[in-house]
FILUM-803592 format. One record per atom (N, C-alpha, C): residue in three letters; x, y, z. Coordinates in steps of 0.2 Angstrom, whole numbers, plus 5000, padded with zeros to 4 digits. Layout:
N
alaXYZ;...
This chain:
267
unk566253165414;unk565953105411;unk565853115404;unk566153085401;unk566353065394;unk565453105390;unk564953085390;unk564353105389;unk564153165390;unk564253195394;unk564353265393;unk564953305393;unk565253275389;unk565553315383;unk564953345380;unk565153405379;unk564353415374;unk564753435368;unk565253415364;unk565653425356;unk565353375353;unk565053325357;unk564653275351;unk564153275350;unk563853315356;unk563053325353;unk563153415347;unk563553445350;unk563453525344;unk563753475337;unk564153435336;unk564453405331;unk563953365327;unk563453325331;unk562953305326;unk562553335324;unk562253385329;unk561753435327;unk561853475320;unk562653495318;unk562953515314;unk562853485308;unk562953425310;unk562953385306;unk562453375303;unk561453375305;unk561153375300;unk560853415295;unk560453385290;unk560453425286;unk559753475288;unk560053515285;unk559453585287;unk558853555283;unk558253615286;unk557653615283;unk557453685288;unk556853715284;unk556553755286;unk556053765291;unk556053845297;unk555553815302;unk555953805307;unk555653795311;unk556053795320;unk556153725320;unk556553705326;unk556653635327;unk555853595332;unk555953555332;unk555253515337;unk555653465340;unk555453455348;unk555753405352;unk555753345346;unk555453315342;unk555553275339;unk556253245333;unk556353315330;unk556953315328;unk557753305332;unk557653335340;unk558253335344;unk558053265348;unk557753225348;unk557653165351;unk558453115352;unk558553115345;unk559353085345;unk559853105346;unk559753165351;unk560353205354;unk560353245360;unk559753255361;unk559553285367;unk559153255373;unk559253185374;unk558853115378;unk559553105380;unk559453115387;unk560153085388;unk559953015394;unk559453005394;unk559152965398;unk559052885392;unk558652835396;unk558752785390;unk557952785388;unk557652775382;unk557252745376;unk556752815376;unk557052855378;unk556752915375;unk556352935375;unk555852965370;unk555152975373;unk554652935376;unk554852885371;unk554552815375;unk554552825383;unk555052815384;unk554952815392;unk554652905395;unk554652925393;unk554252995394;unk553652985393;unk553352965388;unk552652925389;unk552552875395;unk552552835397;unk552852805403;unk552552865409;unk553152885410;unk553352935415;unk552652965417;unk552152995410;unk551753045412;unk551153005414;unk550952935409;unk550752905414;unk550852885422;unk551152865424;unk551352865430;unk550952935434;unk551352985432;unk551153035436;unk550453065434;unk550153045432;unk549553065430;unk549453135427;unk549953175423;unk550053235423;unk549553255417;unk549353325418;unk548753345415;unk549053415410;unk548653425406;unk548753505402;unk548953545407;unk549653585410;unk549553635413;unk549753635419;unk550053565420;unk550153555426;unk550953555425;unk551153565434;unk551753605435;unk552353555435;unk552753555431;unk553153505434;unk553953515435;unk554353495440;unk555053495440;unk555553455437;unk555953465434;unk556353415431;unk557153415435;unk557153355439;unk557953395443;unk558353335437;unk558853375436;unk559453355432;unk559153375424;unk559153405423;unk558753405415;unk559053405412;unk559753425411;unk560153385406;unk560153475400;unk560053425392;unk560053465388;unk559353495387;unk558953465393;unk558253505392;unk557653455385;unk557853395384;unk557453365381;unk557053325383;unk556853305390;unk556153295393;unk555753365394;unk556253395396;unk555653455396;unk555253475391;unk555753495386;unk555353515380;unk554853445379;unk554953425377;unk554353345377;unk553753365380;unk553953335387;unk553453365391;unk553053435391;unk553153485390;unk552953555388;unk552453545381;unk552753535375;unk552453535368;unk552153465367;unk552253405372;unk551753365368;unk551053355374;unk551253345380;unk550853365385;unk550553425386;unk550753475386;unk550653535389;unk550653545395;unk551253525398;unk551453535405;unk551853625405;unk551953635412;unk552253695414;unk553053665415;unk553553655414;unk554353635416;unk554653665418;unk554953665424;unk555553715427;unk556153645426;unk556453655421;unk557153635418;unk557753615423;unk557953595428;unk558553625434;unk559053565433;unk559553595431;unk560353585428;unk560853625431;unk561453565436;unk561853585436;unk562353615433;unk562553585429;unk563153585424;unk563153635418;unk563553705419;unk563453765415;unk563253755406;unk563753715405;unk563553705398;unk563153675397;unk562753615401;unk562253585398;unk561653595399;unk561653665405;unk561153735403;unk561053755397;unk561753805398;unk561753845390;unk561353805386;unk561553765382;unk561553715379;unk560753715376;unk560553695385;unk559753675384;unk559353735384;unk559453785387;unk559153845385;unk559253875379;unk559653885375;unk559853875367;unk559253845361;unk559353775365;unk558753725361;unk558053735362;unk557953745368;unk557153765367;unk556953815368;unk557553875365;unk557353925361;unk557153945352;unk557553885351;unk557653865342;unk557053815344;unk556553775348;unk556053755348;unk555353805348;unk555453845352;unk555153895351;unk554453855359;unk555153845363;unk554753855368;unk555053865375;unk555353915375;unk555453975380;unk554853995384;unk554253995385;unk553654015388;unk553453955392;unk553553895387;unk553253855393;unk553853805398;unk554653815396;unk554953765398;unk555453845403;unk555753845409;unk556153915412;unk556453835413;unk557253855410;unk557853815414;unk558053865418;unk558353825423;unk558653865430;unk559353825432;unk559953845432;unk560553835433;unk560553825443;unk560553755445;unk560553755451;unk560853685453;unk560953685459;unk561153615463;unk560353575465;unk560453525464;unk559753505467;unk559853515473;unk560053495477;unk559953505485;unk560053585488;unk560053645485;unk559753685487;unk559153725483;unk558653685484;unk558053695480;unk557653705486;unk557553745491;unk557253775496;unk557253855496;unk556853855501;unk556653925502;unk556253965498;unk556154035499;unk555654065495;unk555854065488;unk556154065485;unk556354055478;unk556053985476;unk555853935478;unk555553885477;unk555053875482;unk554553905486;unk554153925489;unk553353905488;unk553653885480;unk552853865476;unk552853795475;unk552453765477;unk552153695476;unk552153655469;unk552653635469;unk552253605461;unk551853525461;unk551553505456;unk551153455455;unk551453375453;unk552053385450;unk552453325449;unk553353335449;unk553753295451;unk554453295451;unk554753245445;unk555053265441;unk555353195438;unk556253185439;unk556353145439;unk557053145438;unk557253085436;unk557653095429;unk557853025425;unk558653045424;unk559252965426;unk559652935428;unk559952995429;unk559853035434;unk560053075438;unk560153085445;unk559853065450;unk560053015456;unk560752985457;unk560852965453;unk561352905453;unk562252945454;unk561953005453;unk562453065452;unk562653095460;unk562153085462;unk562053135469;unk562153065474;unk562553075479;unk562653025485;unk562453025491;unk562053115492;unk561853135497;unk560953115498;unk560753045497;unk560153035495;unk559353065499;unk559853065505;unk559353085512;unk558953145509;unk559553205510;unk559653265507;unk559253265500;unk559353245495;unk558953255488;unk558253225490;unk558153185494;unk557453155494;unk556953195499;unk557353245505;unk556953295508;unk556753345502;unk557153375499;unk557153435494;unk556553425490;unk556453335487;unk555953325483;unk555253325486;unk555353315492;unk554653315497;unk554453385495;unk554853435499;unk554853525501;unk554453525493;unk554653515487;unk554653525480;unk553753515478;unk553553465480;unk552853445480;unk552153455484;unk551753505480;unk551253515483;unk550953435489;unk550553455494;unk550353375495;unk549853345491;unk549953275490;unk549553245484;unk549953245480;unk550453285479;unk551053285472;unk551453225470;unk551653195466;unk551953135463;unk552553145459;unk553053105462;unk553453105459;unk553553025455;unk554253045448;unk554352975443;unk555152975444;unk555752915443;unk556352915445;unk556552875441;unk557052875437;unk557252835432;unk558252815433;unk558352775439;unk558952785442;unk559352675440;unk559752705444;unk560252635443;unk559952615450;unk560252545450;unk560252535460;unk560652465459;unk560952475469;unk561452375466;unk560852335467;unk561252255463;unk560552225462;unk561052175467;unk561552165469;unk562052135473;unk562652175476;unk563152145480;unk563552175482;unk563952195476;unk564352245477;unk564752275468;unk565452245473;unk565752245467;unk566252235467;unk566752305467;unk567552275468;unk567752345471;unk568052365464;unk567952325459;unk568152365451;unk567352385447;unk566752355451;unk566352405448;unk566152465451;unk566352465458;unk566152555461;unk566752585459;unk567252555456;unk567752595454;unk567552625447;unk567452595444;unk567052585437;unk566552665436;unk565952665441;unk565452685441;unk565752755444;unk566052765449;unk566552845454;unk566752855447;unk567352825443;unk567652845440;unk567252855432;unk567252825430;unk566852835422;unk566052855422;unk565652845427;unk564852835427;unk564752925431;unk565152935434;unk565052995440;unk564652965443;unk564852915447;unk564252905453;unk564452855459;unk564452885462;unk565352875468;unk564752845474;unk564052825473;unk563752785479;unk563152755476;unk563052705477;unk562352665474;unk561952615479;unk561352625480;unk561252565486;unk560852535484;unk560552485488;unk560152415485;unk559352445485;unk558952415484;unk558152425483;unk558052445492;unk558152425496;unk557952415503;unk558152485504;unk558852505507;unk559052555506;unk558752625504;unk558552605495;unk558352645492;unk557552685495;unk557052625495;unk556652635498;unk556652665505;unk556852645511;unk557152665518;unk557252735516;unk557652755510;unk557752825512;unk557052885509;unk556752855504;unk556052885500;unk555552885506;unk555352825512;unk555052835517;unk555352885521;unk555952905524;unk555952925527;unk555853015528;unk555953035522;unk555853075517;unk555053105518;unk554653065518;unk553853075517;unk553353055513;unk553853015508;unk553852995501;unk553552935501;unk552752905500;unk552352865498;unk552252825494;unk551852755497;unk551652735489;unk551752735485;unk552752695485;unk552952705479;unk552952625476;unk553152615470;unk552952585467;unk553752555464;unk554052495464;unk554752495460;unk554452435456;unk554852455447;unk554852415444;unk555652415439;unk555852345443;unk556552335439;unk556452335432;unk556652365428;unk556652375422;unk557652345419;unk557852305423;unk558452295420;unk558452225413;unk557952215413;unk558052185406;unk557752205398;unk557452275401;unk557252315398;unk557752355395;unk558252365399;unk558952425398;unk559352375395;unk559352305397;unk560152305394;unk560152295389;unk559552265383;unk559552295375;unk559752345375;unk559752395377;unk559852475374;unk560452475376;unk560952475381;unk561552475383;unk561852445378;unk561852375375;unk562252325373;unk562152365364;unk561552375362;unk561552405355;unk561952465356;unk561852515360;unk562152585360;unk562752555359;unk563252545364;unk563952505364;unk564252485357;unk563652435357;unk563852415348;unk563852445343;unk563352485342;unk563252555337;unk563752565339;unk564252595342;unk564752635345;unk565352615342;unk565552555343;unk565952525341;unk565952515334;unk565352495330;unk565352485323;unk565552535319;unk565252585322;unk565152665318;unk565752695320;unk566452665325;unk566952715327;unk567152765323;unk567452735315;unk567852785311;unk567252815309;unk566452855311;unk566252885308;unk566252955314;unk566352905323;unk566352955326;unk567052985327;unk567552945325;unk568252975324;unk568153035320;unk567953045314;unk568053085309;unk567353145312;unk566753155315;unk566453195316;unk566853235324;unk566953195329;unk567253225335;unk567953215338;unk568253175334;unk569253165335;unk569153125339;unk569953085338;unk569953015341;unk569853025349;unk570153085352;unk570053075359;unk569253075363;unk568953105361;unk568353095362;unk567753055360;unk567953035355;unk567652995353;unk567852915356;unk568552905359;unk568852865363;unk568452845368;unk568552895370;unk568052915380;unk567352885380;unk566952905374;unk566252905371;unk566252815373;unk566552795368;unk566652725367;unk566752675375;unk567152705379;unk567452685383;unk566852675388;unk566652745390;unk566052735393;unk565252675394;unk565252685386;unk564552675383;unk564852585385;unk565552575382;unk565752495385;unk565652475392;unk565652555396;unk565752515405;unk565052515406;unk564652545405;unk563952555405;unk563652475402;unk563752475398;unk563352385395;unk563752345401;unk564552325402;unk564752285407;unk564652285413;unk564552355415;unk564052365422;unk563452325423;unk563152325416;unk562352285416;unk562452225415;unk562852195410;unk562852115409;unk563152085415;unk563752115420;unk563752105424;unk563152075430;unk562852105431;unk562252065433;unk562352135440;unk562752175443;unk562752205448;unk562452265448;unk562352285443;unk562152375442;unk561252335437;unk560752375441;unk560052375440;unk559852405438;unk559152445433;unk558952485434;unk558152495435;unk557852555436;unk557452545440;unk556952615441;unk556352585437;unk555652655437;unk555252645442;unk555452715446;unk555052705454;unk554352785454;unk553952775455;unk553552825455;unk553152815462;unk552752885465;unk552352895471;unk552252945472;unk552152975479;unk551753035481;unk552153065488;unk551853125486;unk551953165492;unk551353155497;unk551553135506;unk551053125508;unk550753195511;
């Protein structure tokens, strides 16, 4: 998927201009969110979870490690980082070292769905996972792991796609091919599989008019600014980039691809 390229996030990072002193989740905000409205929504998130100084939290899909750090330095949460995709590890282990917070953020290069057993043995007090889900088609399977994952009483927050109607065979193709996300089910589904899991009291709020400003301006900026992302990352990536960020807003304006802030509890 075009977005994790990671040459255009090391190429803007390059890009700015220095100053002295360690970096702050603040300054990587326009580079290391790979989710949408950014802190904002991590503000959000914590309400929801009700998460405290100190409490433990799991982040499955972390990406480049910018909700973690967030969460760690502006809450004072505990974050275990868990990232499949080697570079966007590295990457993220890198950055919240140059944050200067390695103590409170451990990334862990892993699959989600083998997140059992004595290595993960300890309970934690919250799960998050932002447009992450949307990746993984084994929903049954991720939604057990998230249970096993949560102390009881523990809460989880989810920031995912879902269909809003039947897709069409050029949007799943769309979505397999450009989006990485080769299965999407409806709200009923979704929920069905959260219950069955052990997963409570959850809460869904369509958020789809809320994303497709951000999709439709992202797209846009993207378009307008090309010959600046040409000359920063080369045309073929910066192609891709483009490409994407346009299937992403048509998926939404389309009316078939939804999205969707779901939080609950472990019973």
């Amino acid at each position: 998927m075009a977005l994790y390229d990671l040459q255009h996030v090391r190429n803007a990072l390059a890009d700015r201009p220095a100053r002295p002193g360690p970096l702050t989740p603040a300054d990587l905000e326009p580079y290391d969110q790979l989710h949408y409205l950014g802190h904002q929504a991590l503000d959000h998130a914590v309400a929801r979870l009700g998460a405290a100084p100190g409490a433990s939290v799991v982040d499955i899909g972390a990406g480049l490690g910018g909700p973690a750090r967030y969460l760690a330095e502006r809450y004072g949460c505990r974050v275990t980082a868990v990232e499949l995709q080697p570079e966007l590890h590295e990457l993220s282990t890198e950055l919240t070292a140059l944050c200067g917070l390695s103590e409170r953020v451990t990334a862990v290069r892993a699959d989600a769905l083998t997140l059992r057993g004595a290595p993960w043995s300890q309970r934690y007090d919250h799960v998050v996972s932002l447009l992450t889900i949307l990746h993984i088609p084994r929903r049954a399977e991720l939604f057990d792991v998230l249970h096993g994952l949560l102390r009881p009483g523990g809460t989880f927050y989810v920031e995912d796609f879902y269909a809003r109607r039947p897709l069409t065979d050029g949007e799943r193709t769309d979505l397999a091919a450009l989006v990485a996300c080769p299965y999407l089910p409806d709200e009923s589904r979704y929920r069905q599989d959260l219950a069955e899991a052990g997963l409570t009291d959850v809460t869904w709020t369509d958020v789809t008019d809320l994303w497709l400003p951000f999709v439709g301006d992202r797209a846009e900026r993207f378009r307008r600014d090309l010959p600046q992302h040409v000359r920063l990352h080369g045309a073929p990536l910066a192609t891709r980039l483009r490409r994407f960020y346009d299937t992403v807003d048509s998926l939404f304006t389309g009316g078939g691809v939804g999205g969707v802030r779901l939080w609950g509890r472990r019973e």
